[in-house]
DRENDO-1510 file (C-alpha; in Angstrom, 1 decimal, always signed):
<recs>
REC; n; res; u; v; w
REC; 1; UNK; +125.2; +116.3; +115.2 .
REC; 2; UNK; +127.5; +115.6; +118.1 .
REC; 3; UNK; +131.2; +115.6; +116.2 .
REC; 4; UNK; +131.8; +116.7; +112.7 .
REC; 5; UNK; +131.8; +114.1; +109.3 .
REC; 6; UNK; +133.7; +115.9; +106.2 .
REC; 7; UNK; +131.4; +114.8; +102.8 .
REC; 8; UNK; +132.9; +114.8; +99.7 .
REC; 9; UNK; +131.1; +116.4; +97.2 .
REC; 10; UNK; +131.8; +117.6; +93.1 .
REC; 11; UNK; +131.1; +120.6; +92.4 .
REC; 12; UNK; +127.9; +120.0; +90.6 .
REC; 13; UNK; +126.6; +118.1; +93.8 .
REC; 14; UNK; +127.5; +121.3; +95.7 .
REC; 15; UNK; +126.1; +123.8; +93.6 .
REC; 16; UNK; +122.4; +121.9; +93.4 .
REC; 17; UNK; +122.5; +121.9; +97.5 .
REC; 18; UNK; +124.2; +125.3; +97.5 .
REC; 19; UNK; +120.9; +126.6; +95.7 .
REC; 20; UNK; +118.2; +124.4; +97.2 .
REC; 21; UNK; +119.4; +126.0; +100.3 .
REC; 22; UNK; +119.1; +129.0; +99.2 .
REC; 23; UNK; +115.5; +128.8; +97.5 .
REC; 24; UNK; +114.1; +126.8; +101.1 .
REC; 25; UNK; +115.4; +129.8; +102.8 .
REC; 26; UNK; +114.1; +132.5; +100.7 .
REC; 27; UNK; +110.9; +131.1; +98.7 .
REC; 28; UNK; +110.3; +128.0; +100.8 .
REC; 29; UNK; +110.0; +129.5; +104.0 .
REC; 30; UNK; +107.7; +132.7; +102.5 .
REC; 31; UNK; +105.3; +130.2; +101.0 .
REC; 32; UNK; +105.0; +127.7; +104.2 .
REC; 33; UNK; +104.6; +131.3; +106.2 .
REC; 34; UNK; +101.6; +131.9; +104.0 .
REC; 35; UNK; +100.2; +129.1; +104.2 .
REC; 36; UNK; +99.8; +129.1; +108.0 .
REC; 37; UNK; +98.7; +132.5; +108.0 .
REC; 38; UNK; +96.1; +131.8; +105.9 .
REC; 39; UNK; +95.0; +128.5; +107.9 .
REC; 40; UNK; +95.2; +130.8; +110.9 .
REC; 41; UNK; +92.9; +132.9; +109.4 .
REC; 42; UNK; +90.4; +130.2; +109.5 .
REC; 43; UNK; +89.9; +130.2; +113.2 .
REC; 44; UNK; +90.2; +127.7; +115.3 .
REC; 45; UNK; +94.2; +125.7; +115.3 .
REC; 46; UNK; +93.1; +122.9; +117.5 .
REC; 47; UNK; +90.9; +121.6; +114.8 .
REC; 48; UNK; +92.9; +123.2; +111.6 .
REC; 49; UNK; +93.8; +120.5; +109.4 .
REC; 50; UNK; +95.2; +123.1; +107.1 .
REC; 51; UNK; +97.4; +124.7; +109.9 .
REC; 52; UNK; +98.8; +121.5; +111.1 .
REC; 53; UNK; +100.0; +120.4; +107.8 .
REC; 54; UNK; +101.2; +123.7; +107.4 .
REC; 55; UNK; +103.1; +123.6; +110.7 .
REC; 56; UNK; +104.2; +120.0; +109.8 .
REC; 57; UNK; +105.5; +120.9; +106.7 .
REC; 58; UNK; +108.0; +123.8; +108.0 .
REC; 59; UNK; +109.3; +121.8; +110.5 .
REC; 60; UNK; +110.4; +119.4; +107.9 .
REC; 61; UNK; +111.9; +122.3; +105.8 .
REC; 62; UNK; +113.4; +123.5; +108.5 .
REC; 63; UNK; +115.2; +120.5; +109.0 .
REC; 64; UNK; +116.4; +119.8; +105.6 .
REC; 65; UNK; +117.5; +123.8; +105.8 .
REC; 66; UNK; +119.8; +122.6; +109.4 .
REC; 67; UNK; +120.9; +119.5; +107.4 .
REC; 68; UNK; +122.0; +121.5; +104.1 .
REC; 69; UNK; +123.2; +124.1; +106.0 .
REC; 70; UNK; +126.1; +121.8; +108.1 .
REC; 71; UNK; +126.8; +119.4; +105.0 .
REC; 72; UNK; +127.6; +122.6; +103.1 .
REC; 73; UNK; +129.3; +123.9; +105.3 .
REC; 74; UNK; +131.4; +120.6; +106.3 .
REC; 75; UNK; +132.4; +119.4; +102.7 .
REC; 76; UNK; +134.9; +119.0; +100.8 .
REC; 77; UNK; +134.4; +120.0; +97.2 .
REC; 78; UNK; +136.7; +118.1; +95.0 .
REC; 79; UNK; +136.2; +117.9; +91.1 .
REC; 80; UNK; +138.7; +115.7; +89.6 .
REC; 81; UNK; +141.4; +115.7; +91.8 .
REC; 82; UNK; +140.6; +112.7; +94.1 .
REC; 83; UNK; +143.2; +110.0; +94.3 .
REC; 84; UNK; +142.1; +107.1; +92.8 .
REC; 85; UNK; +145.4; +104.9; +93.2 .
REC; 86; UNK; +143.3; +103.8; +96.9 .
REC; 87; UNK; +139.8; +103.7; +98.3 .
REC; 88; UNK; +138.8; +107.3; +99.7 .
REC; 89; UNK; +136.0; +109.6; +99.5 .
REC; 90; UNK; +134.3; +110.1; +96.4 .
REC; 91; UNK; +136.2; +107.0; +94.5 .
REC; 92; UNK; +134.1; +104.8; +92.5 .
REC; 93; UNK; +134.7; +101.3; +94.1 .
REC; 94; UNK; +134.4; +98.6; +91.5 .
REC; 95; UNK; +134.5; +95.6; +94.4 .
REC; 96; UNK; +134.0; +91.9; +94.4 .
REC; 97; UNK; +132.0; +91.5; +97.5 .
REC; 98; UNK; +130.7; +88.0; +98.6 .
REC; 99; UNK; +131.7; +86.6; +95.5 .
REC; 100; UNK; +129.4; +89.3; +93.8 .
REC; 101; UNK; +130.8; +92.1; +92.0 .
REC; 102; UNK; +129.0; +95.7; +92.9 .
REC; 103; UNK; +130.1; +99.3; +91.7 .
REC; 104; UNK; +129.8; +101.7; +94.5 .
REC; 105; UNK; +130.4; +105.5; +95.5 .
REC; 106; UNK; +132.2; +105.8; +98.5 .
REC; 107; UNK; +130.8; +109.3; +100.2 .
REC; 108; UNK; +127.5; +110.8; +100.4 .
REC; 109; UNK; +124.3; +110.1; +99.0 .
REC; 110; UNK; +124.1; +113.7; +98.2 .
REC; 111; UNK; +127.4; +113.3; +96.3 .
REC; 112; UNK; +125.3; +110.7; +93.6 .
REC; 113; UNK; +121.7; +112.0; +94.5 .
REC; 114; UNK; +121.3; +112.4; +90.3 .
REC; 115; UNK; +123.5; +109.9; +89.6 .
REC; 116; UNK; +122.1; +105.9; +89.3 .
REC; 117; UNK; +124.8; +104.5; +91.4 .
REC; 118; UNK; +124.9; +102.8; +95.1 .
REC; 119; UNK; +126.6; +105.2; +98.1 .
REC; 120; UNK; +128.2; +104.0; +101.2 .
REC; 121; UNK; +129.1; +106.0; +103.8 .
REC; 122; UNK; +132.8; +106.1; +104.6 .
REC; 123; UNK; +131.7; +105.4; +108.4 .
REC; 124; UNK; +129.8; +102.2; +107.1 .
REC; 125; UNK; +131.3; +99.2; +107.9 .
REC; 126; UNK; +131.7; +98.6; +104.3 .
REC; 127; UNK; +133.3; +102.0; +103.8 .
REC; 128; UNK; +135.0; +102.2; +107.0 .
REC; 129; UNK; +137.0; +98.7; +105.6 .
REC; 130; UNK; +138.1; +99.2; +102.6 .
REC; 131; UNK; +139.5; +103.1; +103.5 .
REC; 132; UNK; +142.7; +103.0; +102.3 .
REC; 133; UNK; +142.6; +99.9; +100.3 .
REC; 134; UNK; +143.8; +99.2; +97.1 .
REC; 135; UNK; +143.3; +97.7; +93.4 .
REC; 136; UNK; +143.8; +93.8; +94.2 .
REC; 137; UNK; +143.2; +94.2; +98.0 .
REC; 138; UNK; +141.3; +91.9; +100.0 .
REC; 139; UNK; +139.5; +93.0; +103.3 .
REC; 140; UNK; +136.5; +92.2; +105.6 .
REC; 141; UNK; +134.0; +93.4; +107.6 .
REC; 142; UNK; +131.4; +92.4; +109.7 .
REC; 143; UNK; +128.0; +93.2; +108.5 .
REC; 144; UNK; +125.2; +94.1; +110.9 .
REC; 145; UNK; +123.9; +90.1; +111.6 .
REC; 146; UNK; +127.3; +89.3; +112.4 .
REC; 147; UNK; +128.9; +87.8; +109.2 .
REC; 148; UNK; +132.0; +88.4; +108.2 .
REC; 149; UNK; +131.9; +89.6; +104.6 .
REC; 150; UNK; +135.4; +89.1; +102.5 .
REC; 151; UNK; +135.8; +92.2; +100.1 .
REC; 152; UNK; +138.5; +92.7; +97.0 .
REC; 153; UNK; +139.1; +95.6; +95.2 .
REC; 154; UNK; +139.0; +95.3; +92.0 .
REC; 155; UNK; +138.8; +98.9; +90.4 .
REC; 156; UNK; +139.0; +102.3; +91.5 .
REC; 157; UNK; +137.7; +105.9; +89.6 .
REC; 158; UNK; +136.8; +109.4; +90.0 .
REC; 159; UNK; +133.2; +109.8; +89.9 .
REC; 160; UNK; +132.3; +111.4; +86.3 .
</recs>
């Protein structure tokens, strides 16, 4: 994680990380920690299914703990005071896109993770776009394959 990304997050969103943080580093890592300790117990590691799930599993917790740990402590906790008169992090994008209209969350998919609504990334080229834009707005952008893909704005909200 070369250079530093500010998420937005509610403060719901926060508080759910803020504790799955804390329960991986307290809980979590006691009950992976007996688990290899008891597969160790078995005897031989080279042939230990048990211990190398084990050890597979903490290495995955401990990454999510790393990734918690920096969004955490790189957001920006915002509960209905984001400016919704232009397209910024954590605005609900109402957008005709291609000629398609889509509802969107612009910010982090940790922001909506209980939430039943599409995220993009402000650094997307979707999001990166339409920053800034406002209600009635047209933009473009070019998608991955090369296509330039026209974009209005057609609503903007706080994420409820």
């Amino acid at each position: 994680m070369a250079e530093s990304q500010t998420t937005w997050l509610s403060q719901e969103s926060f508080d759910r990380l803020s504790a799955e943080l804390r329960d991986l580093e307290t809980r979590g890592r006691e009950e992976v920690a007996e688990r290899i300790e008891a597969a160790r117990s078995e005897g031989d590691l080279r042939e230990n299914g048990g211990y190398q799930a084990a050890r597979e599993e903490q290495s995955k917790m401990e990454g999510r703990i790393v990734e918690l740990q920096y969004l955490l402590r790189h957001a920006q906790v915002g509960e209905g005071d984001v400016d919704t008169s232009k397209v910024g992090p954590g605005v609900v994008v109402t957008a005709e896109i291609n000629g398609k209209e889509q509802k969107f969350l612009l910010g982090s998919r940790q922001a909506a993770a209980d939430l039943n609504i599409n995220v993009y990334p402000e650094a997307a080229p979707l999001g990166a776009s339409i920053m800034g834009a406002t209600v009635g707005e047209e933009r473009s952008y070019k998608a991955p394959n090369g296509k330039d893909i026209s974009v209005k704005i057609l609503g903007l909200e706080a994420l409820r």
